[in-house]
PAROPA-558813 format. One record per residue (C-alpha): residue number from 0; x, y, z; residue in three letters. Coordinates in steps of 0.05 Angstrom, whole numbers, plus 5000, padded with zeros to 4 digits. Example, Ala and Ser with C-alpha at 12.3 -4.5 7.8 and 13.67 -1.06 7.14 Angstrom:
// PAROPA-558813
<site nr="0" x="5246" y="4910" z="5156" rest="ALA"/>
<site nr="1" x="5273" y="4979" z="5143" rest="SER"/>
// end
This chain:
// PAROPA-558813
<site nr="0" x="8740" y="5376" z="1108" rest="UNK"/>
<site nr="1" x="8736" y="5454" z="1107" rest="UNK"/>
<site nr="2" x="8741" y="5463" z="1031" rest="UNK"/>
<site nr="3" x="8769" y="5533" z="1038" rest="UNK"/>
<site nr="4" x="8834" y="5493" z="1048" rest="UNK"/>
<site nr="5" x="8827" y="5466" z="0978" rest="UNK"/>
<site nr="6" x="8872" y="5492" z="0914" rest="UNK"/>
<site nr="7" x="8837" y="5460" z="0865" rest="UNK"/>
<site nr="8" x="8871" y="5469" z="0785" rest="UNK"/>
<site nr="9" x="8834" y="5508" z="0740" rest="UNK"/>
<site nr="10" x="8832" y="5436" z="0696" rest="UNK"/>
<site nr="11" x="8802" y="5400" z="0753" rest="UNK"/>
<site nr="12" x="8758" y="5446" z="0769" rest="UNK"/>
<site nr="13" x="8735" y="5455" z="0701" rest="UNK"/>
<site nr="14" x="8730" y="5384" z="0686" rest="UNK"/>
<site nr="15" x="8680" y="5371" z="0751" rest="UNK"/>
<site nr="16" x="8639" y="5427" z="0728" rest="UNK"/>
<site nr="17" x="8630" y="5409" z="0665" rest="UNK"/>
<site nr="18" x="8612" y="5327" z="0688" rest="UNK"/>
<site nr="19" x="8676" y="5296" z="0661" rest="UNK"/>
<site nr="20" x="8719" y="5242" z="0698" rest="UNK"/>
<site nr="21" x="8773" y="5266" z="0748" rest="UNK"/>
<site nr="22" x="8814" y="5219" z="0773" rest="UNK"/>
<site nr="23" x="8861" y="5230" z="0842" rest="UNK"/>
<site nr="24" x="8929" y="5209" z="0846" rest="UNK"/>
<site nr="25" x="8970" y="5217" z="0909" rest="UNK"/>
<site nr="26" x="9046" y="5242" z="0906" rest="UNK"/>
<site nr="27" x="9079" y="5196" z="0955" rest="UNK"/>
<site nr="28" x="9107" y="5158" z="0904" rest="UNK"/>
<site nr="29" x="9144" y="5226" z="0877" rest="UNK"/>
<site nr="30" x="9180" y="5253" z="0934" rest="UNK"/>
<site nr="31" x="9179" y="5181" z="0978" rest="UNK"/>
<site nr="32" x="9181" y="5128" z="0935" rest="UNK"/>
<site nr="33" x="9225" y="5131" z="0881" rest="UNK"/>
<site nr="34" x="9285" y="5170" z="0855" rest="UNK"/>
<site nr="35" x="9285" y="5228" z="0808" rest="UNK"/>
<site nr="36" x="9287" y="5222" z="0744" rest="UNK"/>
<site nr="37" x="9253" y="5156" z="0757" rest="UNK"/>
<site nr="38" x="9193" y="5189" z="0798" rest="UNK"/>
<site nr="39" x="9179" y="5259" z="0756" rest="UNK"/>
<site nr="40" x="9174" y="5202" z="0700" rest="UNK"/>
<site nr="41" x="9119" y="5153" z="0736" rest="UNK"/>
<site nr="42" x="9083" y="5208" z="0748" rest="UNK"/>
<site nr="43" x="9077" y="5249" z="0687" rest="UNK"/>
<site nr="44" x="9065" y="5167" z="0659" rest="UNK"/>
<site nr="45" x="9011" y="5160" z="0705" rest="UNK"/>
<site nr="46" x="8984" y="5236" z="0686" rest="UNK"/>
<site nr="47" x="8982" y="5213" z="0610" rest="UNK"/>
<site nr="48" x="8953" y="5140" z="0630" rest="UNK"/>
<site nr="49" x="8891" y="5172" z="0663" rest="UNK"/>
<site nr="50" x="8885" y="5230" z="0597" rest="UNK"/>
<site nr="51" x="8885" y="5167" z="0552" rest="UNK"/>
<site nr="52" x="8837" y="5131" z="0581" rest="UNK"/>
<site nr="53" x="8791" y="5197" z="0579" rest="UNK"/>
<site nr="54" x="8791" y="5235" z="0644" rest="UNK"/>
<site nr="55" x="8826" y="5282" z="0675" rest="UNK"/>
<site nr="56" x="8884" y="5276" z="0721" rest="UNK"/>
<site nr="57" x="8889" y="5310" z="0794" rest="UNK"/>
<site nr="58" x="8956" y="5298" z="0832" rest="UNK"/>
<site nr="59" x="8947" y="5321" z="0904" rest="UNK"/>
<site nr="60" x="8996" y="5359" z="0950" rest="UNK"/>
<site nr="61" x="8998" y="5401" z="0999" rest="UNK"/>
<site nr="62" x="9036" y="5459" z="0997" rest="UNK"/>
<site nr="63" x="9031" y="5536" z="1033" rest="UNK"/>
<site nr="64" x="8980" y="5510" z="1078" rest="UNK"/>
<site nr="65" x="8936" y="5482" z="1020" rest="UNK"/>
<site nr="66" x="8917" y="5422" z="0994" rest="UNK"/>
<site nr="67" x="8932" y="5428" z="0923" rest="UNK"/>
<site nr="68" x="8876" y="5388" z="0875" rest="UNK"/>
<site nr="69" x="8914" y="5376" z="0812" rest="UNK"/>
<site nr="70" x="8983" y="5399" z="0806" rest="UNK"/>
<site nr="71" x="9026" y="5442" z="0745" rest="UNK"/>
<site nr="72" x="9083" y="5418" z="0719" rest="UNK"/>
<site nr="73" x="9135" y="5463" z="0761" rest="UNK"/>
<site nr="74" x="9106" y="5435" z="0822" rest="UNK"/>
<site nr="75" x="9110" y="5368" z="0803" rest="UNK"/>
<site nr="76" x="9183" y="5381" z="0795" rest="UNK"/>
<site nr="77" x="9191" y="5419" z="0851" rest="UNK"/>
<site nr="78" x="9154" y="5350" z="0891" rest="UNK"/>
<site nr="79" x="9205" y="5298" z="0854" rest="UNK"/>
<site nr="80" x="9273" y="5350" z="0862" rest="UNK"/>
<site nr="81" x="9263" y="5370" z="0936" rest="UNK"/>
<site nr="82" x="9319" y="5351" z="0981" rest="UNK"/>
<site nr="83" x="9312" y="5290" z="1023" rest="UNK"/>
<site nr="84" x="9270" y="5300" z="1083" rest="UNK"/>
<site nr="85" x="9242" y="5362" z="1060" rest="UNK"/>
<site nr="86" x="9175" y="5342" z="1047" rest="UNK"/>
<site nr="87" x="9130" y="5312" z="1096" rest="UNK"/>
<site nr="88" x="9084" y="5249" z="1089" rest="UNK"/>
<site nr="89" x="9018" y="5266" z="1103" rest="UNK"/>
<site nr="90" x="8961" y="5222" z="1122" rest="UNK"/>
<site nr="91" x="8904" y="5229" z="1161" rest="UNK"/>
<site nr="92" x="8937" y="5235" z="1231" rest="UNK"/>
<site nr="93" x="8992" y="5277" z="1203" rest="UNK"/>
<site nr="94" x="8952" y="5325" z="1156" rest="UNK"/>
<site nr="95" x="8936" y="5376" z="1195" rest="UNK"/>
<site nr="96" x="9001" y="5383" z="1227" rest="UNK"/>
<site nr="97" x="9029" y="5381" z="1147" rest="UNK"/>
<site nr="98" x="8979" y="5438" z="1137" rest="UNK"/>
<site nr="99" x="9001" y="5477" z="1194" rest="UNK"/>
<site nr="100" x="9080" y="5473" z="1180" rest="UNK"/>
<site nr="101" x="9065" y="5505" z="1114" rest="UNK"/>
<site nr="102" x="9114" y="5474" z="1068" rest="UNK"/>
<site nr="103" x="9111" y="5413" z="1017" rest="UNK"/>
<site nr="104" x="9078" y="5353" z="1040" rest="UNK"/>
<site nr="105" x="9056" y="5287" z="0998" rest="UNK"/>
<site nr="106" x="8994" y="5256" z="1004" rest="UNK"/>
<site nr="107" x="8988" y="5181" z="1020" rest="UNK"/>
<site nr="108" x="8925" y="5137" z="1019" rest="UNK"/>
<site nr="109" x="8888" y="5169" z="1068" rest="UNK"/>
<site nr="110" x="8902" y="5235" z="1060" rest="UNK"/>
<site nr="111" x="8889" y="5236" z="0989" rest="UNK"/>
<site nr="112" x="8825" y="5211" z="0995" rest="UNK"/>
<site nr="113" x="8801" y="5261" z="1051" rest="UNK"/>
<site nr="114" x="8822" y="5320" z="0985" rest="UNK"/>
<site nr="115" x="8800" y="5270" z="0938" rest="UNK"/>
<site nr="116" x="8730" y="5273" z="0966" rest="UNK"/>
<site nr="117" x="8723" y="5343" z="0991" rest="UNK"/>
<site nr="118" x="8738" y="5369" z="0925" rest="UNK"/>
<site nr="119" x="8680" y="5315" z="0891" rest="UNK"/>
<site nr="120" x="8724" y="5271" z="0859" rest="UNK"/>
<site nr="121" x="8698" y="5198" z="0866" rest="UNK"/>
<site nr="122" x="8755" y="5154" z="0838" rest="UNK"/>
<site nr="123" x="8830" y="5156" z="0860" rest="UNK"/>
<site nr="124" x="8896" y="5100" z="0830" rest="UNK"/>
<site nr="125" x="8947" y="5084" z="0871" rest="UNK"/>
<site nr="126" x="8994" y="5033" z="0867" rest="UNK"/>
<site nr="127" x="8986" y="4994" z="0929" rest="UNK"/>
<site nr="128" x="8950" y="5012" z="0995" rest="UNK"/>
<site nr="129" x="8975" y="5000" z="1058" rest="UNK"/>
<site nr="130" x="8946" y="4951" z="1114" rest="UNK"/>
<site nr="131" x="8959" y="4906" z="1169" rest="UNK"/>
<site nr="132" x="9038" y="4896" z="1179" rest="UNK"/>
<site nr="133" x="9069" y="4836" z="1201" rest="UNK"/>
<site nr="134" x="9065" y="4814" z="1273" rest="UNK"/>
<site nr="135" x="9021" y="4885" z="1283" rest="UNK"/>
<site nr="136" x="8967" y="4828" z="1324" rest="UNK"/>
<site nr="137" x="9009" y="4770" z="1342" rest="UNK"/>
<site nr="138" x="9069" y="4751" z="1379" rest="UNK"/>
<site nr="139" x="9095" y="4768" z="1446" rest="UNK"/>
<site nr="140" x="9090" y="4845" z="1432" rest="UNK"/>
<site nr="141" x="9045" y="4859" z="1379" rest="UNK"/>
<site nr="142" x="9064" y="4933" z="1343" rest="UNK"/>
<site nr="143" x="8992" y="4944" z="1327" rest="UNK"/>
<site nr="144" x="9024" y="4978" z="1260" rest="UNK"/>
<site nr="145" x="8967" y="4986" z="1221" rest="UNK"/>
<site nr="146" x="8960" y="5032" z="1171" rest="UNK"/>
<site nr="147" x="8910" y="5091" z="1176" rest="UNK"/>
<site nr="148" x="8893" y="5079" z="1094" rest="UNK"/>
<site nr="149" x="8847" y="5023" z="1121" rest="UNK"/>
<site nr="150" x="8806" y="5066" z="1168" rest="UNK"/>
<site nr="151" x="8803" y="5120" z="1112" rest="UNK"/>
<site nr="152" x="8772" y="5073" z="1064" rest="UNK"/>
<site nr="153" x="8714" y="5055" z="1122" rest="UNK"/>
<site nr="154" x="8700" y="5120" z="1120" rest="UNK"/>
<site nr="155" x="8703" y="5159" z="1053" rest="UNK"/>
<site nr="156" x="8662" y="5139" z="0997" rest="UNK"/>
<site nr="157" x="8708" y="5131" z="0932" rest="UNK"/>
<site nr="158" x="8737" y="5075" z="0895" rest="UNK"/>
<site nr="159" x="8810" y="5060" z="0899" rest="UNK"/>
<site nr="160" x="8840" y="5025" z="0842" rest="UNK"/>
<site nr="161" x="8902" y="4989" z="0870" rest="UNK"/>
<site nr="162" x="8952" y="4923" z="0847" rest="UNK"/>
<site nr="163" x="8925" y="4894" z="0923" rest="UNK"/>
<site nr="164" x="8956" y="4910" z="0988" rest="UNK"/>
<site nr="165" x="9034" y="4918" z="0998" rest="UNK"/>
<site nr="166" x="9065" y="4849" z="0991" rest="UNK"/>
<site nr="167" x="9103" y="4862" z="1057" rest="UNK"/>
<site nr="168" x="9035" y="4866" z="1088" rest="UNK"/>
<site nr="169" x="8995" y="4810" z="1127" rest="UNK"/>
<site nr="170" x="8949" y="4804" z="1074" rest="UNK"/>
<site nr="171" x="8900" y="4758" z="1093" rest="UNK"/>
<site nr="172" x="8888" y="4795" z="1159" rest="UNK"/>
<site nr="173" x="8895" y="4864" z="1116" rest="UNK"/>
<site nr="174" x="8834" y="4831" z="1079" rest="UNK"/>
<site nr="175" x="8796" y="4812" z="1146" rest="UNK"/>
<site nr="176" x="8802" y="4890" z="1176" rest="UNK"/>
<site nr="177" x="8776" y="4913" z="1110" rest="UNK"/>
<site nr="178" x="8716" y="4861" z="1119" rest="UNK"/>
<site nr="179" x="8704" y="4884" z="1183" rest="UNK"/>
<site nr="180" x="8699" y="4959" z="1170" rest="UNK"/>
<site nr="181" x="8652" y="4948" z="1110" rest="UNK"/>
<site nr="182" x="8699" y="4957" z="1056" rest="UNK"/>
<site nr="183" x="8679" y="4913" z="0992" rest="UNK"/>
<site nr="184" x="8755" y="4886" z="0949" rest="UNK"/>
<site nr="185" x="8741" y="4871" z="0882" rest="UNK"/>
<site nr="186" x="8798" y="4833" z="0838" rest="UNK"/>
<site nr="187" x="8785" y="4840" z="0771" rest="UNK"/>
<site nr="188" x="8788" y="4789" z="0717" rest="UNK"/>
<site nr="189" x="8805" y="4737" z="0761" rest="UNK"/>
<site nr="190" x="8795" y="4699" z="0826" rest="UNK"/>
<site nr="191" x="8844" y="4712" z="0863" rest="UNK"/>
<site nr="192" x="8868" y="4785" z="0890" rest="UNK"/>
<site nr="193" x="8933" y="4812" z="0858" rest="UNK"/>
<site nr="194" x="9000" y="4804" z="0889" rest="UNK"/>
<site nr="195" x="9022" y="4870" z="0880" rest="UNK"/>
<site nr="196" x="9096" y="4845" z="0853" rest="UNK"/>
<site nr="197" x="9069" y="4786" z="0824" rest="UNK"/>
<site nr="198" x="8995" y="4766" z="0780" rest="UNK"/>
<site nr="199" x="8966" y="4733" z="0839" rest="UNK"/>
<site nr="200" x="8970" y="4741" z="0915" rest="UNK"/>
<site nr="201" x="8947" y="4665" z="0915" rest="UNK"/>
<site nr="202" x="8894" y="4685" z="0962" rest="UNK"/>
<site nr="203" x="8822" y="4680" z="0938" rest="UNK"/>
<site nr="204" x="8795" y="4759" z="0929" rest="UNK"/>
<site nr="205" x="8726" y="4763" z="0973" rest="UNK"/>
<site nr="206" x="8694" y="4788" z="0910" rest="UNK"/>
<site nr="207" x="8713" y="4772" z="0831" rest="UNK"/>
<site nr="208" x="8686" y="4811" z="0768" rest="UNK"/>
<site nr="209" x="8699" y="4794" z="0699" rest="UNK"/>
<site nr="210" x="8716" y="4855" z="0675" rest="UNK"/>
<site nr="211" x="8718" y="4939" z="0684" rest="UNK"/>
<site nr="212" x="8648" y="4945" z="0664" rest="UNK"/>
<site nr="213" x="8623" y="4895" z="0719" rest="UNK"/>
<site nr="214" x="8669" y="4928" z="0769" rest="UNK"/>
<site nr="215" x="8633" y="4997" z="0751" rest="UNK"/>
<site nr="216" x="8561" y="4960" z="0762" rest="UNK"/>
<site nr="217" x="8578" y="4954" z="0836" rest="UNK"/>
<site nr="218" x="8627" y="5016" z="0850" rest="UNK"/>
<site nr="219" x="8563" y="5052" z="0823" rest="UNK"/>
<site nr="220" x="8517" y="5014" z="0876" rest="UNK"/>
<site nr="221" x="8565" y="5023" z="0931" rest="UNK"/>
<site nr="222" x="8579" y="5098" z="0923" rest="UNK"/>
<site nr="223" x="8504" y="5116" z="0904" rest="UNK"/>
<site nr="224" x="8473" y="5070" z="0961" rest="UNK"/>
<site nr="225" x="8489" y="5116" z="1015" rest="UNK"/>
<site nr="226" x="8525" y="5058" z="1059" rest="UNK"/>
<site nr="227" x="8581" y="5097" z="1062" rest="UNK"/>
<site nr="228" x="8661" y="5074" z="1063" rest="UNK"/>
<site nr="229" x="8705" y="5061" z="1001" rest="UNK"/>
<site nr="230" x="8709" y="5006" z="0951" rest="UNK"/>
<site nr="231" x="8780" y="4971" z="0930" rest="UNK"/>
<site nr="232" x="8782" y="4951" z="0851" rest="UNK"/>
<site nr="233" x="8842" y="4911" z="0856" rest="UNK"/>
<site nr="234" x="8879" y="4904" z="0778" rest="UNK"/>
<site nr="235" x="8932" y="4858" z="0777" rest="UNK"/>
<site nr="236" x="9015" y="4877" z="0748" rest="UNK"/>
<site nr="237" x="9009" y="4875" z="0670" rest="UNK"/>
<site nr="238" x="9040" y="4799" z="0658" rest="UNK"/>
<site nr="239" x="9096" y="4840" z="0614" rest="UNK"/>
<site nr="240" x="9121" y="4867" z="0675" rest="UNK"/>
<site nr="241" x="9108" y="4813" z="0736" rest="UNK"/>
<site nr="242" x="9135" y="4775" z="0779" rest="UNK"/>
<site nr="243" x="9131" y="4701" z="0779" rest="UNK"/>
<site nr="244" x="9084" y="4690" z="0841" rest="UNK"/>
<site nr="245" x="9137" y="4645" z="0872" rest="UNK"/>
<site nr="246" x="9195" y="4693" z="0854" rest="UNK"/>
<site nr="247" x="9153" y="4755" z="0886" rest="UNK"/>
<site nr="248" x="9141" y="4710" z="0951" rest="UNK"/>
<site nr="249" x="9210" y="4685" z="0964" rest="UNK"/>
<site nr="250" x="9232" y="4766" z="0944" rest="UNK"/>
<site nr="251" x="9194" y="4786" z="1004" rest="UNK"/>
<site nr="252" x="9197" y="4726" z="1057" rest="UNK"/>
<site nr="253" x="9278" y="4738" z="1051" rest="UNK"/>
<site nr="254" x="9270" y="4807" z="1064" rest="UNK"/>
<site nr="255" x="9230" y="4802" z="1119" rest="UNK"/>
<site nr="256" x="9272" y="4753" z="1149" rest="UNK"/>
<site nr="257" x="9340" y="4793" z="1130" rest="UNK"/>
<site nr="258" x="9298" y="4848" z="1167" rest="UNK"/>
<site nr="259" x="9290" y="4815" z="1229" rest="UNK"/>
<site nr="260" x="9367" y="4793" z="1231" rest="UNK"/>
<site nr="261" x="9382" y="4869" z="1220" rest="UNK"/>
<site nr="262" x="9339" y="4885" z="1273" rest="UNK"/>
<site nr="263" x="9302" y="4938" z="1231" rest="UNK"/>
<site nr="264" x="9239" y="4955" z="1258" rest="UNK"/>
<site nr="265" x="9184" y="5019" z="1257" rest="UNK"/>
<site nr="266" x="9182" y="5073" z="1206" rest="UNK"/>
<site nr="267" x="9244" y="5051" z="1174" rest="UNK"/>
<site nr="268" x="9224" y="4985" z="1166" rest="UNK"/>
<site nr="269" x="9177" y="4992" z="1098" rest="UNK"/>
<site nr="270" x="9233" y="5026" z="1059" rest="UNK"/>
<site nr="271" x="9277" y="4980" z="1080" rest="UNK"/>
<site nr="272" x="9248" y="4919" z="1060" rest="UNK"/>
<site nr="273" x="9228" y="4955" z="0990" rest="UNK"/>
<site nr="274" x="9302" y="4967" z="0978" rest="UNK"/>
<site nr="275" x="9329" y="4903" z="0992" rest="UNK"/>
<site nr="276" x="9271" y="4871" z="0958" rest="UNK"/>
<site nr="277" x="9293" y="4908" z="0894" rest="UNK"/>
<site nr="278" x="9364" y="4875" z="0911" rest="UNK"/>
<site nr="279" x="9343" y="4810" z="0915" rest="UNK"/>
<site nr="280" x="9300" y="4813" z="0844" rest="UNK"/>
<site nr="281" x="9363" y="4859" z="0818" rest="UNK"/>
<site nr="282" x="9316" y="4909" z="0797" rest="UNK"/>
<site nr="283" x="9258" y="4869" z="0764" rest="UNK"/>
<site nr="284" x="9205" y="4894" z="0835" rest="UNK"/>
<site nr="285" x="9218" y="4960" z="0817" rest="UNK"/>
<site nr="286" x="9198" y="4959" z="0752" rest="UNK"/>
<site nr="287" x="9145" y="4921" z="0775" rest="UNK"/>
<site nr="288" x="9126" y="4974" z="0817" rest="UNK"/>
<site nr="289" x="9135" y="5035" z="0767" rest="UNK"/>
<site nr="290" x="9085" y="4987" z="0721" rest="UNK"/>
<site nr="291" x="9030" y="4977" z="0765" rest="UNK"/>
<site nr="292" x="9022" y="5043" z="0776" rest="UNK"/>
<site nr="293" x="9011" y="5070" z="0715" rest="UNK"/>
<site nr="294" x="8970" y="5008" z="0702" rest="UNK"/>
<site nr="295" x="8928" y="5036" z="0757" rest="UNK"/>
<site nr="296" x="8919" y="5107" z="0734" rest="UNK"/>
<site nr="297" x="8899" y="5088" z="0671" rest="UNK"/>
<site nr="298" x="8843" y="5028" z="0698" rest="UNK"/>
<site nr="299" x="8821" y="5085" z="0738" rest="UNK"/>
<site nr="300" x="8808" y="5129" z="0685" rest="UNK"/>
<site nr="301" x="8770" y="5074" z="0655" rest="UNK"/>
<site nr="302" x="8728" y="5065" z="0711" rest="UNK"/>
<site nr="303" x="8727" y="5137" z="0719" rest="UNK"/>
<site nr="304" x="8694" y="5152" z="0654" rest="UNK"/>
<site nr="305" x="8646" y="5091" z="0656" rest="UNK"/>
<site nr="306" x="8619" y="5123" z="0722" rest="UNK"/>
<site nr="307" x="8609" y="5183" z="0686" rest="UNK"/>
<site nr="308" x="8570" y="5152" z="0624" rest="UNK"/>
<site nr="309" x="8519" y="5118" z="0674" rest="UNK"/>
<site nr="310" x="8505" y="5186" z="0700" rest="UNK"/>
<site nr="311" x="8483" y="5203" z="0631" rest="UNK"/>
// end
């Protein structure tokens, strides 16, 4: 990544300077995946989870040909109150033609771990990273909808602190792509990896740690051993704010299917099923959702700073 494309925050900048944790958050979830108020909120909550846990927060965008490292205030207002399909989605296949339009663009997975990691910053939150879609391998005419975040964490060295993969997903073969392009997934504090909605995905995670400071021992390893690729540090939904496994499940199977009657299909298919998920729980995914991710950003700060103390 040419880093004379990076607009990094005098904060940020400071903070990597001076050795402290930085922490990445992408802005998706502002102008994509939530409504205002509700998405300025999550993310100034997310901001002041990642502060509290001792590092320093850097919200990526792109913006006047830039990616921005760390945003103000004003332009994380200008990200949450821009008109409906104003603002591109940028990942790695569409960031350089988000770069080249010139105007707002948010960051997913993938993209904001390319800035992430050109501007040195070694841990990024998110809520939950995308993966293998339904029927994307199987079926009479497989979509081979697969989400670039996977092939970005095969190749970019930085722990991503998620709730798991998107429910909607195929997780188990989300799980087996992720095996097969090195990636190490980490559930911590128990066996099994997180459901996103719901504690548990009832799917035993590959790897288990008992706890952030045992998740640190092997991020550590894996992003000072030189093998390259990412590492996922999967944190499961506070219980306050979960789904019952079986309620989460059932949420999404009756999407899915409700889906299929509809006939919805491609891009518009992942905001549809999010939506009528929400229906179907009357509300309760959603603040699911908002939870998680603030859970996230403030586990990643954790992390964040722990990485930094065993540099010390």
């Amino acid at each position: 990544m040419d880093t004379d494309l990076l607009e990094i925050a005098e904060e940020v900048a400071d903070a990597r300077a001076e050795g402290q944790p930085v922490v990445a958050l992408e802005s998706t979830l502002i102008s994509h995946g939530l409504p205002y108020p509700q998405n300025l909120d999550v993310a100034r909550a997310s901001e002041a989870a990642v502060r509290e846990s001792g590092a320093v927060p850097a919200t990526v965008a792109v913006h006047h040909g830039r990616l921005l490292i760390g945003l103000g205030a004003a332009e994380l207002l200008a990200l949450a109150t821009a008109p409906a399909g104003s603002v591109r989605k940028a990942a790695r296949p569409s960031l350089g033609p988000a770069l080249a339009d010139g105007g707002w663009a948010a960051t997913t997975v993938s993209a904001t771990m390319i800035a992430a990691h050109a501007a040195g910053i070694a841990v990024f939150a998110t809520g939950g990273i995308g993966g293998v879609h339904r029927g994307a391998l199987g079926g009479s005419r497989p979509s081979f909808d697969i989400s670039s975040d996977l092939e970005e964490l095969g190749r970019t060295p930085m722990a991503v602190v998620c709730a798991g993969p998107k429910a909607i997903l195929d997780v188990p073969a989300t799980l087996e792509y992720l095996e097969t392009r090195g990636v190490p997934v980490i559930a911590v504090g128990q066996p099994e990896l997180p459901g996103f909605y719901a504690r548990s995905s009832g799917i035993a995670a590959p790897m288990s740690v008992a706890d952030l400071e045992g998740a640190a021992d092997v991020v550590a390893m894996q992003l000072g051993s030189g093998l390259g690729g990412g590492i996922l540090v999967c944190v499961p939904v506070p219980a306050s704010d979960a789904l019952a496994d079986d309620v989460a499940r059932d949420a999404v199977e009756r999407a899915i299917a409700d889906a299929a009657s509809a006939g919805v299909a491609g891009p518009a298919l992942t905001p549809w099923l999010l939506s009528r998920i929400a229906d179907v729980t009357a509300g309760a995914s959603v603040r699911a959702n908002t939870a998680l991710i603030v859970n996230d950003a403030r586990v990643a700060g954790q992390l964040a700073a722990l990485l930094v103390r065993r540099e010390h």
